[in-house]
N, C-alpha and C positions, 0 to 999 in steps of 0.2 A: 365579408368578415374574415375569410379564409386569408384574404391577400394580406390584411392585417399582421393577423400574428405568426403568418408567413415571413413577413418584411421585421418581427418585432426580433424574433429568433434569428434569423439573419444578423441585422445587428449586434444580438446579444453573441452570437457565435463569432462575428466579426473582429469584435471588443475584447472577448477570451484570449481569439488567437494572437492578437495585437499585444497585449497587458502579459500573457506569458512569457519570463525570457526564455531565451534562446538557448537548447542545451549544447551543449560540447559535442560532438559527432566522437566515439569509441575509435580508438586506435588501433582496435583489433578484427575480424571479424565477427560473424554474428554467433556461428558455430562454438567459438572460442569463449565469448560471453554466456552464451546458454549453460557450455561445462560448467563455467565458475559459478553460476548465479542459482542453478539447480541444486549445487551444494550449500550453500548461502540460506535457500530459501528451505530445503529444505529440515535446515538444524534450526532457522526460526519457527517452524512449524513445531518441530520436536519442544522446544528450550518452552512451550506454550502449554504443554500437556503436561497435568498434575502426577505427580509419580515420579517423575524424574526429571521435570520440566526444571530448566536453572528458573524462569520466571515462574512457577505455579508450583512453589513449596509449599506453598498453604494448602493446595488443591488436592481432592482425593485424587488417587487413581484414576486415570483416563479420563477424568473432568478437562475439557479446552478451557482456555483463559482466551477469551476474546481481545482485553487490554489490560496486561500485567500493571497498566500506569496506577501508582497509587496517588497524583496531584497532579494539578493542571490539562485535565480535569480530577479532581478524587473518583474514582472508579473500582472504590472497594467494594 
């Protein structure tokens, strides 16, 4: 039974990597990316939190917004 859904995951992982395109390889190094994406990632963290958050004006103080999306899905 093991060799089963051994072989079934296999496939399924086979099909993933198959069906996902192919990303663009970065022009830069990795060092270079992390400065920029560290900054990036971390004013999306901020822009989350109620209090000063640009997405979480509705939110109290230090309340996180999990998904500011108000449609597609509605998640108010």
């Amino acid at each position: 039974m093991a060799r089963i859904w051994t072989s079934i995951c296999a496939v399924t992982l086979g099909y993933a990597a198959l069906a996902t395109p192919q990303l663009a390889r970065a022009a830069g190094n990795l060092d270079t990316w992390l400065a920029s994406e560290t900054t990036v990632a971390r004013q999306g963290i901020l822009d989350n939190i109620g209090g000063n958050g640009v997405y979480a004006a509705s939110a109290k103080s230090g309340i996180v917004i999990a998904s500011p999306s108000t449609d597609s899905p509605d998640c108010k």
